[in-house]
C-alpha positions as CSV (number, residue, x, y, z in Angstrom):
1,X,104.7,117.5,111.4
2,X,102.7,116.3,108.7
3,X,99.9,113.8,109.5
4,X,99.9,110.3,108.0
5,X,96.2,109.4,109.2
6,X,93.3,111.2,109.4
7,X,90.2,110.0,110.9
8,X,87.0,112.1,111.3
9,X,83.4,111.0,113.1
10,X,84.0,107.4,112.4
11,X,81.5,105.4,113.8
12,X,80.5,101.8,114.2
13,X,78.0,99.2,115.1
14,X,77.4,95.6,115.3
15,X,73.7,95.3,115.3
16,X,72.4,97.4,118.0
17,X,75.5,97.9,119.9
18,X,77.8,100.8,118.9
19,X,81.0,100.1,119.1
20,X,82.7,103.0,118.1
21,X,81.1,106.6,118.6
22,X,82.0,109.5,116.6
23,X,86.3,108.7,116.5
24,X,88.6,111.6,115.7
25,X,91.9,110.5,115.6
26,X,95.2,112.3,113.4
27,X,98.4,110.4,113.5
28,X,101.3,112.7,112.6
29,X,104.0,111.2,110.4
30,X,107.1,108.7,112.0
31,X,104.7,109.0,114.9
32,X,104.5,105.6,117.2
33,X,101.0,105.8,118.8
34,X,99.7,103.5,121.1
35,X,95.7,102.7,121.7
36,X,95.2,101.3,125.3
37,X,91.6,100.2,126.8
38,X,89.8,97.8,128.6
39,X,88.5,94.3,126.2
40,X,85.4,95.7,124.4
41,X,86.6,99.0,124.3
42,X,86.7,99.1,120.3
43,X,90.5,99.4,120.3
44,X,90.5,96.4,117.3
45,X,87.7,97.3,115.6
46,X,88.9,101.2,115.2
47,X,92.6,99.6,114.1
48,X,90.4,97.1,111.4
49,X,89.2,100.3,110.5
50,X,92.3,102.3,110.2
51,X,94.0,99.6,108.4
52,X,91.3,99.4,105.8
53,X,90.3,95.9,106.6
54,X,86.4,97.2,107.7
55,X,84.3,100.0,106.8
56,X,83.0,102.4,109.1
57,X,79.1,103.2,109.4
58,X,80.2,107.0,108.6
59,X,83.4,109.5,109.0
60,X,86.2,110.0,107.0
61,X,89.5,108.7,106.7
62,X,92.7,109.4,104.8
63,X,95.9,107.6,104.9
64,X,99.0,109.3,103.6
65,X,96.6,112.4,101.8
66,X,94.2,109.2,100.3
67,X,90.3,109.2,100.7
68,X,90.3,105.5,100.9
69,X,86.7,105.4,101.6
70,X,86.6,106.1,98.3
71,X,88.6,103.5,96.6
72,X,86.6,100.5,94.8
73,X,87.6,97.2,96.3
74,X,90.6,96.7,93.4
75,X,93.0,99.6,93.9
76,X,91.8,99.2,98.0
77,X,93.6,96.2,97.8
78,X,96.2,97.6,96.0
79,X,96.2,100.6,98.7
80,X,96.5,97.8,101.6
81,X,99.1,95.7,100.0
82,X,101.4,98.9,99.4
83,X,100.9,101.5,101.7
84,X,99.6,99.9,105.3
85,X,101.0,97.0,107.3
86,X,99.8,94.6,109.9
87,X,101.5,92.5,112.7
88,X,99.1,90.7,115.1
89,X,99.7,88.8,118.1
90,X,99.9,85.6,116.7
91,X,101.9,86.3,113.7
92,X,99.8,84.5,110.8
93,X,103.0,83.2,109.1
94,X,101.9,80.7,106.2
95,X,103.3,77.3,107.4
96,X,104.4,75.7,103.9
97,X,107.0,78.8,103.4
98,X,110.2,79.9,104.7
99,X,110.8,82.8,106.7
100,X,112.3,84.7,103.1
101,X,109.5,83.2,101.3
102,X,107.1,84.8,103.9
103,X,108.7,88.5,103.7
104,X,108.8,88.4,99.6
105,X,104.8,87.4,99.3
106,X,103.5,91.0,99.8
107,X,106.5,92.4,97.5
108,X,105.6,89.7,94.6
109,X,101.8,90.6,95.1
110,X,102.9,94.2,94.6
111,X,104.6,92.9,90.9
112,X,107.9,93.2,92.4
113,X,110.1,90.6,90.3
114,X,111.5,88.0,92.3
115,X,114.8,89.2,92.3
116,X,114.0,92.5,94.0
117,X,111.6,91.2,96.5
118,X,114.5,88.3,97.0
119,X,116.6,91.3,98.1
120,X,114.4,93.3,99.9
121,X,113.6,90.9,101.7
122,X,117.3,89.6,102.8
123,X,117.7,93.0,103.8
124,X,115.2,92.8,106.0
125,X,116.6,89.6,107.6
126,X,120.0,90.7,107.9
127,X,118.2,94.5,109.8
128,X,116.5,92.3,112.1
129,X,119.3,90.0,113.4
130,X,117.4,87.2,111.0
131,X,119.7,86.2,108.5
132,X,120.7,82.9,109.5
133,X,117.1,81.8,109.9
134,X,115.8,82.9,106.0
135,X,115.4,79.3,104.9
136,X,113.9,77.9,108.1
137,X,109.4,77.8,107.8
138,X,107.7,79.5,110.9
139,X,107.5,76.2,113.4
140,X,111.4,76.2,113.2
141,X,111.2,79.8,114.8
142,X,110.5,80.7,118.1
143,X,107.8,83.2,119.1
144,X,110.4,86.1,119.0
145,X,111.9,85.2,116.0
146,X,108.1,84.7,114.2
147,X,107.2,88.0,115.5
148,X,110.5,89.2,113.8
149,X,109.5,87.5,110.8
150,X,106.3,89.2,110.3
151,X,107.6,93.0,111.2
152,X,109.6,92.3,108.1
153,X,106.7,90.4,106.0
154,X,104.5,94.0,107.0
155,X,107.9,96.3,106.2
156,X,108.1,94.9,102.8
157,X,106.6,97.6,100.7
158,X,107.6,100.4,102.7
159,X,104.3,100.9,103.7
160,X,103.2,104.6,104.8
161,X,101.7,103.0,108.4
162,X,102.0,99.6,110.2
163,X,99.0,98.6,112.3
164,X,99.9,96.4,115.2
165,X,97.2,94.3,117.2
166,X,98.7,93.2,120.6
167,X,102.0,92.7,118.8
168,X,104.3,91.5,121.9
169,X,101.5,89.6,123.8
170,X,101.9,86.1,123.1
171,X,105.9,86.6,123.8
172,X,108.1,86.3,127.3
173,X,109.0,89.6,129.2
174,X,112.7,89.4,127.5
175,X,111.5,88.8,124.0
176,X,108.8,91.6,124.7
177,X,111.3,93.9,125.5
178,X,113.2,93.5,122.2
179,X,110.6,93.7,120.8
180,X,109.3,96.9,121.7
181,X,112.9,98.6,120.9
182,X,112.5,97.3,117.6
183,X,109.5,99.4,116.7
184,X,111.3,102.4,118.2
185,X,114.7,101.6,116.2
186,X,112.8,100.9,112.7
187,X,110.9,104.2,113.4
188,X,114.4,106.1,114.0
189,X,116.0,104.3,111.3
190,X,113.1,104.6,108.4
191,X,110.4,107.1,109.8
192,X,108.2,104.4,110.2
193,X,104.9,105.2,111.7
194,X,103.2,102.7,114.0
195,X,100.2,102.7,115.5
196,X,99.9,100.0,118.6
197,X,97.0,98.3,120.3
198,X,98.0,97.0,123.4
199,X,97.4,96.2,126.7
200,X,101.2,96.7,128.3
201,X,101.8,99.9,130.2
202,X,105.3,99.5,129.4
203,X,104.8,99.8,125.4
204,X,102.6,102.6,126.2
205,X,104.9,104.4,128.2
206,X,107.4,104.3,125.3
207,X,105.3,105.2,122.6
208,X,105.0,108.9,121.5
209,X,101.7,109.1,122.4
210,X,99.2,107.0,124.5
211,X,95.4,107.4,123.7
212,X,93.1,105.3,126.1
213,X,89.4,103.7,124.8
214,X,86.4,103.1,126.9
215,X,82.9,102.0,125.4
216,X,83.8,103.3,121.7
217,X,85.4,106.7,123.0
218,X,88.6,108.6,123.9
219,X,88.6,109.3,127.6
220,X,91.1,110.2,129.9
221,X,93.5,107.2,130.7
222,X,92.2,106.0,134.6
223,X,95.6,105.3,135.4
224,X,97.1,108.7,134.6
225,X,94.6,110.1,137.1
């Protein structure tokens, strides 16, 4: 299968600590990958990187056949906003807008007019059992349901990857559940690629494939042992 991400020598450092050293890493397309490790490991700063929201020290890296080291900061956003989404653990929902009005902002930034974004975005709401909650502004919501909400804000644009940072972490063991099943259905249903940093075996266990950090590298998972 054809891959979506490719990552060569990418390395990192924060002053005099390297955080990331020398990361190969190819994600093959529809793929749901997950990135486990211990706190410090560099599982975040490698999925900034992937994402295109940092720059690595040196490497390479292509998303969906792009060099987008090479891309000046104006089409890198443009890269970002149409081809890569995010979810993090604790959403990042804009308060003042509804749940529609959240989905449609990465559309309308993308020059979608409002009437397609509108609709995209219903559809969305209605795929991920959210209609009836469109017009109702994230503290309305409950954890799950924000979660939901910003799956379908990072889905907009059809985007070639979706980075998720310790997506199901701040959520019950029910609503984590769902959860995970809904990366696994949208992948199914749209060839959606994900790649996943978490810390929950179970996620891990689900996903395609399980990679495991320690001090900037790809080791052997302890727990497989």
């Amino acid at each position: 299968m054809q891959a979506i991400i490719e990552a060569s020598g990418i390395e990192k450092s924060f002053g005099k600590l390297k955080v990331l050293k020398s990361i190969d890493l190819s994600v093959a397309e529809s793929e749901v990958l997950s990135i486990m490790g211990a706190s410090g490991a560099g599982k975040s700063t490698l999925l900034q990187i992937l994402g295109t929201l940092s720059t690595p020290d040196s490497g390479s890296l292509a998303i969906a056949g792009i060099d987008v080291l090479s891309l000046d900061s104006r089409l890198l956003a443009v890269f970002r906003n149409t081809k890569v989404g995010f979810v993090f653990q604790f959403h990042h929902l804009l308060p003042e807008f509804t749940a529609m009005e959240n989905i449609m902002i990465p559309a309308l930034i993308a020059g979608k007019s409002m009437k397609t974004a509108k609709a995209e975005a219903a559809s969305l709401l209605e795929e991920l059992g959210l209609s009836d909650r469109s017009g109702h502004k994230p503290s309305e919501l409950s954890g799950g349901e924000q979660q939901r909400v910003a799956i379908a804000r990072a889905l907009v644009n059809r985007p070639a990857v979706v980075f998720a940072d310790e997506p199901s972490g701040n959520l019950d063991s029910v609503t984590k559940k769902e959860l995970h099943s809904l990366f696994f259905r949208l992948r199914d249903t749209h060839g959606q690629t994900f790649v996943i940093v978490t810390h929950d075996p179970d996620l891990a266990s689900m996903c395609d494939r399980s990679l495991y950090m320690q001090d900037g590298l790809f080791v052997e998972n302890p727990q497989s042992r």
